[in-house]
PADOTOR-652214 format. One line per field, with one value per residue (C-alpha): residue number from 0; x, y, z. Coordinates in nm, 2 decimals, m for minus. Layout:
BEGIN
resi	(NUM, ...);
X	(X, ...);
Y	(Y, ...);
Z	(Z, ...);
# end
This chain:
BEGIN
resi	(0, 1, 2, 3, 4, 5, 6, 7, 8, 9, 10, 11, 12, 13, 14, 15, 16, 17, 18, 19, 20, 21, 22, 23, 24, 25, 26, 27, 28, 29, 30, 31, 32, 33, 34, 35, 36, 37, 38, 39, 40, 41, 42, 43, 44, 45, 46, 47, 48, 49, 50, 51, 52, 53, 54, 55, 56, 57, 58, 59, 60, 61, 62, 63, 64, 65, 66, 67, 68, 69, 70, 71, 72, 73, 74, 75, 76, 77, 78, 79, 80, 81, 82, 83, 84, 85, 86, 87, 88, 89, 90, 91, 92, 93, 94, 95, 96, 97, 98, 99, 100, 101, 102, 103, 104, 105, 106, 107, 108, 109, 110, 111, 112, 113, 114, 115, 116, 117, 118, 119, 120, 121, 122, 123, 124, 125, 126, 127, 128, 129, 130, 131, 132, 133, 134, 135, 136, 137, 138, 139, 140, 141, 142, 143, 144, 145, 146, 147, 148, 149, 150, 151, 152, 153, 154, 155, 156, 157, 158, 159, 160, 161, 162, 163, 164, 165, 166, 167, 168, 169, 170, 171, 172, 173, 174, 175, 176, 177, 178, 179, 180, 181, 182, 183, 184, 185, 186, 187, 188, 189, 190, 191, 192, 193, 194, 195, 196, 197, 198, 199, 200, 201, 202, 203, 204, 205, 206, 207, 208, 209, 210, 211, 212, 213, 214, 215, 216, 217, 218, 219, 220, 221, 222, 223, 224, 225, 226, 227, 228, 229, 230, 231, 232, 233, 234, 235, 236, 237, 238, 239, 240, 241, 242, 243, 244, 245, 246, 247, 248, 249, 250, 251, 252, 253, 254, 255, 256, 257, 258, 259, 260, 261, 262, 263, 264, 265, 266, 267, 268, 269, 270, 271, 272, 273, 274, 275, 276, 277, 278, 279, 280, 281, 282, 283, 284, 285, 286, 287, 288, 289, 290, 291, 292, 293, 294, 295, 296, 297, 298, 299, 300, 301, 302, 303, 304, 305, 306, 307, 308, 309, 310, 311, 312, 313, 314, 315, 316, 317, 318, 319, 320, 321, 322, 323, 324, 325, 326, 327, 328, 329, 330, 331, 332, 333, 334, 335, 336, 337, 338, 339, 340, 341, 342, 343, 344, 345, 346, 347, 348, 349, 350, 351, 352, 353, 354, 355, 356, 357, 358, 359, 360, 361, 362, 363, 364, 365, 366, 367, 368, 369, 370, 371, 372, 373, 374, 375, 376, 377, 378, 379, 380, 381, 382, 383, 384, 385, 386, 387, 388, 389, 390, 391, 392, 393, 394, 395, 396, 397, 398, 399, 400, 401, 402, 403, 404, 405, 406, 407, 408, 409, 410, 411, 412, 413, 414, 415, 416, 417, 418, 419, 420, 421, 422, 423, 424, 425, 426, 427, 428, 429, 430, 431, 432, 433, 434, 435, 436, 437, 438, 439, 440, 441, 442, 443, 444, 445, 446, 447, 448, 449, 450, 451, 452, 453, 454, 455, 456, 457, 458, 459, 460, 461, 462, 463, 464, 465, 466, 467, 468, 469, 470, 471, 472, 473, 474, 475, 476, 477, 478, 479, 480, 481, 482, 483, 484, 485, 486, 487, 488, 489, 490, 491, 492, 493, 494, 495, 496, 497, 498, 499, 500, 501, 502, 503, 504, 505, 506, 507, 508, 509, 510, 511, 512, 513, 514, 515, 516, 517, 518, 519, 520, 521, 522, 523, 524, 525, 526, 527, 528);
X	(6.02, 5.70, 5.54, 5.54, 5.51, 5.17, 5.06, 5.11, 4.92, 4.65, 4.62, 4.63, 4.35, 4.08, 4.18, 4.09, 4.47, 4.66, 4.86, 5.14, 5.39, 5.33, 5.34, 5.67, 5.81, 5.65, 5.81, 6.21, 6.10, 6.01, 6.28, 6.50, 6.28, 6.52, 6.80, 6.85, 7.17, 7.07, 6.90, 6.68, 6.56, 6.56, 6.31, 6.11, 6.09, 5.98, 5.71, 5.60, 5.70, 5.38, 5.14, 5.31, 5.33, 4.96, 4.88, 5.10, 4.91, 4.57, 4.73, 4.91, 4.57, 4.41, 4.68, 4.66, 4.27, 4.17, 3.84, 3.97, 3.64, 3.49, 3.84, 3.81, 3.75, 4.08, 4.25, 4.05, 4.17, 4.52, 4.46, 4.31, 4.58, 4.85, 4.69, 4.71, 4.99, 5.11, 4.94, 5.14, 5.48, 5.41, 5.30, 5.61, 5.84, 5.82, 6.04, 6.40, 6.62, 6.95, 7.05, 7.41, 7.55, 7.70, 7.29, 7.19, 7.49, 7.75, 7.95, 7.98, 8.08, 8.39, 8.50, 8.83, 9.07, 8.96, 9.03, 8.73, 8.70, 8.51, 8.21, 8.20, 8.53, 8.74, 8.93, 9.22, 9.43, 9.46, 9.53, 9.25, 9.02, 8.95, 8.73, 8.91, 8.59, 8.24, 8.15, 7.93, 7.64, 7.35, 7.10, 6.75, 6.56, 6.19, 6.12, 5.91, 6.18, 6.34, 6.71, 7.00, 7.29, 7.60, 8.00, 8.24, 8.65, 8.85, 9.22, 9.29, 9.17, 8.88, 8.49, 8.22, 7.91, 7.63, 7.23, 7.16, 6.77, 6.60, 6.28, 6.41, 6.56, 6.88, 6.96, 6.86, 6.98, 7.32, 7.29, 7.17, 7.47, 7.68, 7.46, 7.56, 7.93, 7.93, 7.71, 8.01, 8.24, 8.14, 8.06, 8.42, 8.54, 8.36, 8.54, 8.24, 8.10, 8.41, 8.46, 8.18, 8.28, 7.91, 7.86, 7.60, 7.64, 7.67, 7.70, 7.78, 7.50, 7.56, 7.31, 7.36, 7.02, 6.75, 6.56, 6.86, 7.16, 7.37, 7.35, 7.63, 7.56, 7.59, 7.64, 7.61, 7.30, 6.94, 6.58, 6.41, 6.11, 6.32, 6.44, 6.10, 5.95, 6.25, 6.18, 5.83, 5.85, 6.09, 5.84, 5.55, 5.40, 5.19, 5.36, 5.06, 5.01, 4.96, 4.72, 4.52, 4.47, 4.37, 4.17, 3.96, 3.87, 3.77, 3.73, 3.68, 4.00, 3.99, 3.70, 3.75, 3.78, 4.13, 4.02, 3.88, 4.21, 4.43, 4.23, 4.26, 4.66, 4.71, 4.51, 4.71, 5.04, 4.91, 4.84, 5.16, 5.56, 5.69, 6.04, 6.14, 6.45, 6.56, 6.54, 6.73, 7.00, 7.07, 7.07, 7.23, 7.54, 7.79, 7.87, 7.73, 8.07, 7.97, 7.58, 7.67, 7.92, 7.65, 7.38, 7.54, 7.66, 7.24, 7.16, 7.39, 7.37, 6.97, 6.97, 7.25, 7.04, 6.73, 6.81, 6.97, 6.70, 6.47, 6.62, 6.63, 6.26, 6.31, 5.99, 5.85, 6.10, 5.91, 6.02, 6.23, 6.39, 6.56, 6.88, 7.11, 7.43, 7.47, 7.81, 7.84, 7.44, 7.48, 7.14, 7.14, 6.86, 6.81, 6.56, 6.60, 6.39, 6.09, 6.30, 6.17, 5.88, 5.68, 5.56, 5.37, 5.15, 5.03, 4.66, 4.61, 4.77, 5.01, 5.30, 5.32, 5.65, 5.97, 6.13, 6.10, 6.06, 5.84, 5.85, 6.03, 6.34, 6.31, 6.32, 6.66, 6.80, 6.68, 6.61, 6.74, 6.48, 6.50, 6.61, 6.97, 7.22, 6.93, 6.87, 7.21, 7.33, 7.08, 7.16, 7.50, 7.43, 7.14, 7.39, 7.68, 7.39, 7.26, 7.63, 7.71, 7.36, 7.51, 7.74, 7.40, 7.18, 7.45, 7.40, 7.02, 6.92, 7.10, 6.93, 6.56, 6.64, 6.81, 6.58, 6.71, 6.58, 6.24, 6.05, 6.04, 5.83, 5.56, 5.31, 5.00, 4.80, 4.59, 4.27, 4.49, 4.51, 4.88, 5.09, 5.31, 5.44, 5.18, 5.17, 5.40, 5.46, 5.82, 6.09, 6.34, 6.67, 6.77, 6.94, 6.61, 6.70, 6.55, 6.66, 6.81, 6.79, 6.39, 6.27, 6.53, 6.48, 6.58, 6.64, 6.37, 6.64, 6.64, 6.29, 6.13, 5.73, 5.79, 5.75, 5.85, 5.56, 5.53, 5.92, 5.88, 5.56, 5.74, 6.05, 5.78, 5.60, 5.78, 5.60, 5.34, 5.50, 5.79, 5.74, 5.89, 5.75, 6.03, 6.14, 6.34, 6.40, 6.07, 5.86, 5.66, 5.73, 6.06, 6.09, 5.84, 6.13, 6.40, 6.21, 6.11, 6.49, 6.57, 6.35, 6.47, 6.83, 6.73, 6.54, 6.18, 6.05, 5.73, 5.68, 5.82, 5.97, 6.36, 6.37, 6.74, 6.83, 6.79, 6.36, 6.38, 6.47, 6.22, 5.93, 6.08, 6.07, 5.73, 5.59, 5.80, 5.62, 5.24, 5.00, 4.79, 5.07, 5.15, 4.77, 4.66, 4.99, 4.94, 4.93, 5.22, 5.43, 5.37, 5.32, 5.27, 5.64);
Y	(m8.60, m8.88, m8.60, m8.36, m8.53, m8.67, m8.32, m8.20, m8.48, m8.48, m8.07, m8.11, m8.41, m8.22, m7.91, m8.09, m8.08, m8.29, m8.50, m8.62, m8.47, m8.52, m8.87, m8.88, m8.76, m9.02, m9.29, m9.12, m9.19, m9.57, m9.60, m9.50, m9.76, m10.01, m10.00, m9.86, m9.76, m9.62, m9.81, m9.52, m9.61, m10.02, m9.95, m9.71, m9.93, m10.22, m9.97, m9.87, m10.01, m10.24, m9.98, m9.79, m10.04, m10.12, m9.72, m9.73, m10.06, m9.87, m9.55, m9.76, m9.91, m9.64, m9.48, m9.79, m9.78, m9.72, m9.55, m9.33, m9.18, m9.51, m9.59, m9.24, m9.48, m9.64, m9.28, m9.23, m9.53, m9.45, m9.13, m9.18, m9.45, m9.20, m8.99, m9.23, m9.29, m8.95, m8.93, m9.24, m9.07, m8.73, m8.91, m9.11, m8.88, m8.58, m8.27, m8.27, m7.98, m8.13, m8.47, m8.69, m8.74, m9.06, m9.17, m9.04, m9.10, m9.36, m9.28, m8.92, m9.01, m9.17, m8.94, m8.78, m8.63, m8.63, m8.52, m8.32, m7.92, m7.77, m7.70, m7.37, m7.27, m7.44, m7.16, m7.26, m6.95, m7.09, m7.39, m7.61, m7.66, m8.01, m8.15, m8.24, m8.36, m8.32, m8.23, m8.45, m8.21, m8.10, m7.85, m7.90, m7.55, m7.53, m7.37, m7.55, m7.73, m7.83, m7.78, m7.88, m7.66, m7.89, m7.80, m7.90, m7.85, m7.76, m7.87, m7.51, m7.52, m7.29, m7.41, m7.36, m7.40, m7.49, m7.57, m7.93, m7.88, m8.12, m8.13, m7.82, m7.73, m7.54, m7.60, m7.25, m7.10, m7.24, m7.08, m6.66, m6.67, m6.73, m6.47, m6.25, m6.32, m6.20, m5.86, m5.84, m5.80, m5.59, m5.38, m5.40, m5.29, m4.96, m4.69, m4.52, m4.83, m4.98, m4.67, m4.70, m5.10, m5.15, m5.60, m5.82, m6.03, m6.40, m6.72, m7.11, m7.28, m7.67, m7.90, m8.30, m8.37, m8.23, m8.17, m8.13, m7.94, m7.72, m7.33, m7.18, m7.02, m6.65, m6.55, m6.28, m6.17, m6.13, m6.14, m5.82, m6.03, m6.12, m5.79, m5.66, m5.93, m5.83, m5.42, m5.50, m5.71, m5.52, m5.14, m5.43, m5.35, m5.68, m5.83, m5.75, m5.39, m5.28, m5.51, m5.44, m5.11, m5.19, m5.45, m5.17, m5.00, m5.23, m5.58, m5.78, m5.73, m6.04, m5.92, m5.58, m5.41, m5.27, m4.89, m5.04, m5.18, m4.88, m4.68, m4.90, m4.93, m4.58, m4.58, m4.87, m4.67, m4.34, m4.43, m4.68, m4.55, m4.83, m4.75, m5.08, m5.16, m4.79, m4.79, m5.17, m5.03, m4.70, m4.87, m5.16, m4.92, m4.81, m4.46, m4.20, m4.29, m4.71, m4.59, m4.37, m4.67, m4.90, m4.67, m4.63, m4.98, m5.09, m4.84, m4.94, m5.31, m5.26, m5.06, m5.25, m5.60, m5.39, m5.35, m5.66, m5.84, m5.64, m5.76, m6.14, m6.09, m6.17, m6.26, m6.37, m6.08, m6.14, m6.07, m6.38, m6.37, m6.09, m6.09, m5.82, m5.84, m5.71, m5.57, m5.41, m5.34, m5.48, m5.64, m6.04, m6.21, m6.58, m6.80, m6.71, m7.00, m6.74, m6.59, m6.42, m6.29, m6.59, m6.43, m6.19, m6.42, m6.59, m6.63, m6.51, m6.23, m6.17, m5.94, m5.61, m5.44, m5.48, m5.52, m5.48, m5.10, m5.07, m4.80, m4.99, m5.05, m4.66, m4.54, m4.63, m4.39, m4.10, m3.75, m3.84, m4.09, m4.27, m3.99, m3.97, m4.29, m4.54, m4.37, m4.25, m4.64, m4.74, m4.52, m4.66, m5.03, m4.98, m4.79, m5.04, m5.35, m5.17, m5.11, m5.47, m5.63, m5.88, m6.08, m6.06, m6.19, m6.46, m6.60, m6.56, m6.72, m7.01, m7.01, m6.98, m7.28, m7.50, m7.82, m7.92, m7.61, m7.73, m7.40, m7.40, m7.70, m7.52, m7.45, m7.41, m7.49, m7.29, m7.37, m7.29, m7.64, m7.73, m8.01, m8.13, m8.48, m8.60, m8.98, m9.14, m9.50, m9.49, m9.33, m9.10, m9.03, m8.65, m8.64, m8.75, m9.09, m9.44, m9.52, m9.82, m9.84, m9.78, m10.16, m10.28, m10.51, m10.50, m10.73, m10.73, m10.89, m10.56, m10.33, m10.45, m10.45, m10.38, m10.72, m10.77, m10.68, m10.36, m10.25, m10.39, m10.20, m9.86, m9.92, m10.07, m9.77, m9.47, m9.40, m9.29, m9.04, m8.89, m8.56, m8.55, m8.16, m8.01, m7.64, m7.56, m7.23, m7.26, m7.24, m6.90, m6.86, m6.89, m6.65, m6.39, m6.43, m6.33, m6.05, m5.92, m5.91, m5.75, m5.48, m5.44, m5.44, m5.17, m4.91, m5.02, m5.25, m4.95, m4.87, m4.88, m4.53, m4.63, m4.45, m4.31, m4.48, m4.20, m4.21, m4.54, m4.56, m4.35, m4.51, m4.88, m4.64, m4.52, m4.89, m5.02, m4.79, m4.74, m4.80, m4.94, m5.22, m5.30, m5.24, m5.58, m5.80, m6.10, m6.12, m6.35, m6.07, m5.84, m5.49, m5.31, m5.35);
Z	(m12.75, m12.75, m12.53, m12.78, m13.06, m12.88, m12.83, m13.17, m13.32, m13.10, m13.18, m13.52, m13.51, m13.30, m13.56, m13.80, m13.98, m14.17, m13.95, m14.17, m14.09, m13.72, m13.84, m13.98, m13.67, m13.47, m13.72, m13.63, m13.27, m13.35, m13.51, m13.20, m12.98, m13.18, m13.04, m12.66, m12.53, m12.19, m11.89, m11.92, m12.33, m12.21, m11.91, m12.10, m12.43, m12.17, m12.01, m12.33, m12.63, m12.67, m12.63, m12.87, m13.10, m13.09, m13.18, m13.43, m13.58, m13.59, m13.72, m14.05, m14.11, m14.12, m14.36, m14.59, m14.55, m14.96, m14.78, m14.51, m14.43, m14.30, m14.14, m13.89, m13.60, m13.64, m13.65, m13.34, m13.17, m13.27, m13.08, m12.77, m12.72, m12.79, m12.54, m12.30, m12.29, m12.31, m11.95, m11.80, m11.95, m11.78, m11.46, m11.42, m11.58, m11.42, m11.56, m11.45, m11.49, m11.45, m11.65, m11.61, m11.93, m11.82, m11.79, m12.12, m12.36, m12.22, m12.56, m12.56, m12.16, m12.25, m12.52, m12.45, m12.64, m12.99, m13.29, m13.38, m13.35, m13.12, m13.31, m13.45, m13.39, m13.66, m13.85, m14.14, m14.01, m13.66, m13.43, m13.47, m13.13, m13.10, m12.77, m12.44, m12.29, m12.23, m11.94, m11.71, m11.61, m11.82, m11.77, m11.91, m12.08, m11.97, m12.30, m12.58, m12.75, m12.42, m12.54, m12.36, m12.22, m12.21, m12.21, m12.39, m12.28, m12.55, m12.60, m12.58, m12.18, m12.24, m12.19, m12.51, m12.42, m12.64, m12.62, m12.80, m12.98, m13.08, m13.32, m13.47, m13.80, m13.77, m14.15, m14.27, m13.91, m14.03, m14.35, m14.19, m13.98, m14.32, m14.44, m14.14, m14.21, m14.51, m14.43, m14.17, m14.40, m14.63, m14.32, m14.24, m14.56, m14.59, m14.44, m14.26, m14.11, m14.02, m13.84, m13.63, m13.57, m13.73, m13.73, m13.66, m13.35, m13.44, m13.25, m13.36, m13.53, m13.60, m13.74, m13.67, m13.85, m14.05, m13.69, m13.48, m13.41, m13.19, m13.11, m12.94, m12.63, m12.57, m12.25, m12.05, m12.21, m12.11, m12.37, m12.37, m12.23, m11.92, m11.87, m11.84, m11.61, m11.37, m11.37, m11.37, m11.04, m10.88, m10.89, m10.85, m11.16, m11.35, m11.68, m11.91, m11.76, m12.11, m12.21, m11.90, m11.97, m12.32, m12.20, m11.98, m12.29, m12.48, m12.31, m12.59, m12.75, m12.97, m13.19, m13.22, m13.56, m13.65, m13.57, m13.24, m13.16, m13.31, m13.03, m12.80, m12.87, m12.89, m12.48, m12.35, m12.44, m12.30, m11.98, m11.94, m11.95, m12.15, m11.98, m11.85, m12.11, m12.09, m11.69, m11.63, m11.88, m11.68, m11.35, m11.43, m11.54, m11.31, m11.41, m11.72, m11.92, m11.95, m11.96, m12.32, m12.45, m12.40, m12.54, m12.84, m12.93, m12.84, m13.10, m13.37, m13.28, m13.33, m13.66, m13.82, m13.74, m13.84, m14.15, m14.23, m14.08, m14.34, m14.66, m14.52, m14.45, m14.08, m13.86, m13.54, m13.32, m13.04, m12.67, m12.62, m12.97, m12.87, m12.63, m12.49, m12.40, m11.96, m12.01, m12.39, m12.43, m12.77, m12.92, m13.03, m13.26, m13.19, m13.33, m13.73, m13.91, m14.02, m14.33, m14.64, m14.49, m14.41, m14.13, m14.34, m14.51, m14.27, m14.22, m13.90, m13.73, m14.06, m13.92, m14.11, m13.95, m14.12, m13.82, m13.43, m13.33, m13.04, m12.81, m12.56, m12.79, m12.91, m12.52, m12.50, m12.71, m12.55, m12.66, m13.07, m13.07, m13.42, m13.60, m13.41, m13.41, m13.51, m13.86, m13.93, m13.87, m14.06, m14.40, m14.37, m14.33, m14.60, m14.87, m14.81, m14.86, m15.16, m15.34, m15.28, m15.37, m15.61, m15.36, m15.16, m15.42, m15.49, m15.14, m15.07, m15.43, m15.28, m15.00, m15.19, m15.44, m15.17, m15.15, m14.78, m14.67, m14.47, m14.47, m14.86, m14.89, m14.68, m15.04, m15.09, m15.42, m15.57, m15.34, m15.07, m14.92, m14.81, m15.02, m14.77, m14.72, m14.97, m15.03, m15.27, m15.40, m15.30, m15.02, m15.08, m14.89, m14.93, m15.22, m15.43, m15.49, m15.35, m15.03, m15.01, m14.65, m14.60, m14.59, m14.35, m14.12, m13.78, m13.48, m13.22, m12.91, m12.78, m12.81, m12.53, m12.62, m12.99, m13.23, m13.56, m13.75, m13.64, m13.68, m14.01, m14.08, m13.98, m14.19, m14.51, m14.49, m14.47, m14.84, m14.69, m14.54, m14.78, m14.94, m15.26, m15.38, m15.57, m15.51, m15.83, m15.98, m16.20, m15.83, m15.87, m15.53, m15.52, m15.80, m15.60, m15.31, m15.50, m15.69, m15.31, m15.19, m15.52, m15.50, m15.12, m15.24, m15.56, m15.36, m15.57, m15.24, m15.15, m15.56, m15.87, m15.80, m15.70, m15.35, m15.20, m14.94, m14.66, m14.83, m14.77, m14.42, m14.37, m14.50, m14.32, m13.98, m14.04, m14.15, m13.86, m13.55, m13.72, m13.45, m13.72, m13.76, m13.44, m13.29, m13.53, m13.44, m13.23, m12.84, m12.83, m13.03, m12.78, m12.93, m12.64, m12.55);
# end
């Protein structure tokens, strides 16, 4: 966690960004340096605790510094000594897959028959769940976050397995999948849609803290990013195949004009199949009967989460935030922070598409294309959203005015420069009062290289750092938000015309697979695929 913290602030300095809130993160991890639990936190607090403690120093003077412009140097300092030792952690901690949670939590070790449920699984109309055990071995994610895929036995005798993330909000995760459950069951209460068995897939979604939390695992599933790699290498074709042709066209692809890189879209797309999901499903199935079933519920599972995925505002459906289940074909969204269309107002590379529908998710379906299971499935799941938007409205206004949700206190002002974490004169604890906690002390018999001064520096000084911007229902933002999911919800989201629901569909499929959206998307998004 120091490693990435490091990184971040060191990105943000040379960008020339503000670095509070990188800041505040570093503070939770001094915090932690207070009281080990592991020989692996007492030797690394011994290895490293005074360095830290002396960048720390130079990055609260410069904070306090009434001229911060002369104090630059001391931010500088700060930096370079956090870089530092960010080189000395990744030298003698090299990246380990698998971890022993006796080494890393003694505590959780020992834990044995409890009383607490299972996470996720606690239901008033059953048996409760509660945890058995945890089980000893832990695999490490070599993904960005770095989560952690642990098991827990149930008292039940089965094994739930979930990924621990840390430095990552689950709060308003938590708070889609509720969402989900409730599209679920207004699914299941129409007669055509229950028909079809027409849900949104949905996993366990825990928060422990504002920055982390669990996420059940769903197994038996592959991302569309890993299911290409694997056709790709096995008919020895390159990963960015797409992007090399496009890149033969026009080799500056970067600053090209959006006609320029329409054209050289449309080129790329010619001259590759783009068959790679459509192929791995038919092969992978072992007759035409299971190849149809599966078909049909990747269809469905796709315009069903299309659409609901629409009216949230749902963003970022790269590659890798998009799973498929081996055995029933069905289609799973992970990642779901980026709600109410954030993603379309960013500055760079804004996404235009209401939802993911690029060639290689339309291959699948075969000879019907869009216009067969995908829009029929669609019409339905729009038409039972629409006839029950006030239960929705009810639940995503909530979600739009709720303060503990950390997306909404991304604003801008009106010069466009961002308000976050700006300095205050006091610390508040979540529920917007003083903390009562924030100046105390600790004892320093156990941190190693950290001394007094500096643990009571962090814990004095958390003002500079606390963001107290409210988010009430008089935010024009928040009242743009709801307005947008209205207008989704009312057919008036393209103009003040109230479309049907079939026009609708229509235009969102048409906006969804324009070259002239997808051509301008970023890399990382990969339109080609």
């Amino acid at each position: 966690m120091w490693m990435k913290s490091i990184d971040s602030l060191a990105a943000k300095y040379s960008g020339g960004h503000d670095i509070s809130e990188i800041v505040r993160e570093l503070q939770s991890h001094y915090k932690r340096l207070y009281n080990p639990e592991t020989l692996p936190e007492y030797r690394f607090v011994q290895e490293f605790g005074k360095d830290l403690s002396i960048a720390y120093e130079s990055l609260l003077q410069f904070y306090k510094a009434r001229n911060r412009t002369h104090s630059l140097a001391l931010l500088k300092q700060a930096i370079d000594m956090y870089w530092g030792i960010h080189y000395r952690i990744k030298s003698q901690y090299p990246f380990r897959k698998h971890l022993i949670l006796e080494g890393i939590s003694p505590i959780l070790h020992q834990c044995r028959d409890m009383s607490v449920a299972v996470p996720g699984s606690y239901n008033p109309d059953s048996n409760l769940t509660t945890i058995q055990l945890f089980k000893p071995d832990i695999e490490v994610h070599r993904t960005a976050q770095l989560p952690r895929q642990m098991c827990i036995q149930g008292s039940d005798g089965n094994e739930y397995t979930f990924l621990l993330k840390g430095l990552d909000d689950l709060r308003l995760d938590e708070r889609v999948m509720q969402l989900f459950g409730l599209i679920n069951s207004l699914l299941s209460k129409d007669s055509e849609t229950a028909r079809r068995s027409l849900a949104i897939e949905r996993f366990p979604v825990v928060p422990l803290s504002s920055n982390s939390g669990l996420i059940g695992f769903y197994s038996n599933t592959n991302s569309l990013n890993q299911i290409v790699i694997e056709n790709r290498k096995a008919v020895n074709q390159p990963n960015r195949l797409e992007l090399n042709f496009a890149c033969q066209f026009t080799p500056n692809w970067t600053t090209l004009t959006t006609m320029q890189k329409v054209e050289s879209f449309e080129y790329a797309l010619s001259n590759t199949p783009g068959n790679d999901l459509h192929r791995a499903m038919w092969y992978k199935s072992p007759n035409a009967e299971v190849w149809l079933e599966r078909r049909t519920n990747y269809t469905r599972s796709l315009a069903v989460m299309s659409i609901a995925g629409y009216i949230l505002g749902l963003g970022d459906r790269h590659p890798s935030n998009i799973l498929i289940h081996e055995r029933t074909g069905k289609v799973v969204h992970i990642d779901l922070g980026d709600c109410f269309e954030i993603t379309w107002h960013r500055v760079h590379f804004p996404e235009k598409v209401p939802f993911r529908l690029t060639r290689m998710l339309i291959k699948p379906m075969e000879v019907s294309s869009t216009d067969g299971i995908f829009k029929h499935t669609a019409n339905h799941t729009m038409r039972v959203l629409r006839a029950n938007r006030e239960s929705l409205m009810a639940v995503l206004e909530a979600f739009v005015y709720d303060p503990l949700v950390s997306w909404a206190y991304h604003q801008e002002t009106d010069d466009g420069t961002n308000t976050n974490y700006t300095k205050q004169d006091r610390t508040l604890s979540q529920d917007g009062q003083p903390d009562k906690h924030s100046s105390k002390r600790h004892s320093s018999s156990s941190t190693g290289g950290l001394g007094s001064s500096t643990k009571q520096s962090i814990s004095n000084n958390d003002c500079y750092f606390a963001d107290t911007k409210a988010w009430n229902t008089g935010n024009p933002k928040a009242r743009a938000i709801v307005k947008r999911i209205h207008d989704k919800l009312v057919g008036t989201d393209f103009s003040n015309k109230q479309l049907v629901v079939s026009e609708q569909i229509e235009k969102l499929i048409q906006q969804a697979t324009a070259t002239e959206n997808l051509a301008v998307l970023y890399s990382g998004w990969v339109p080609f695929w």
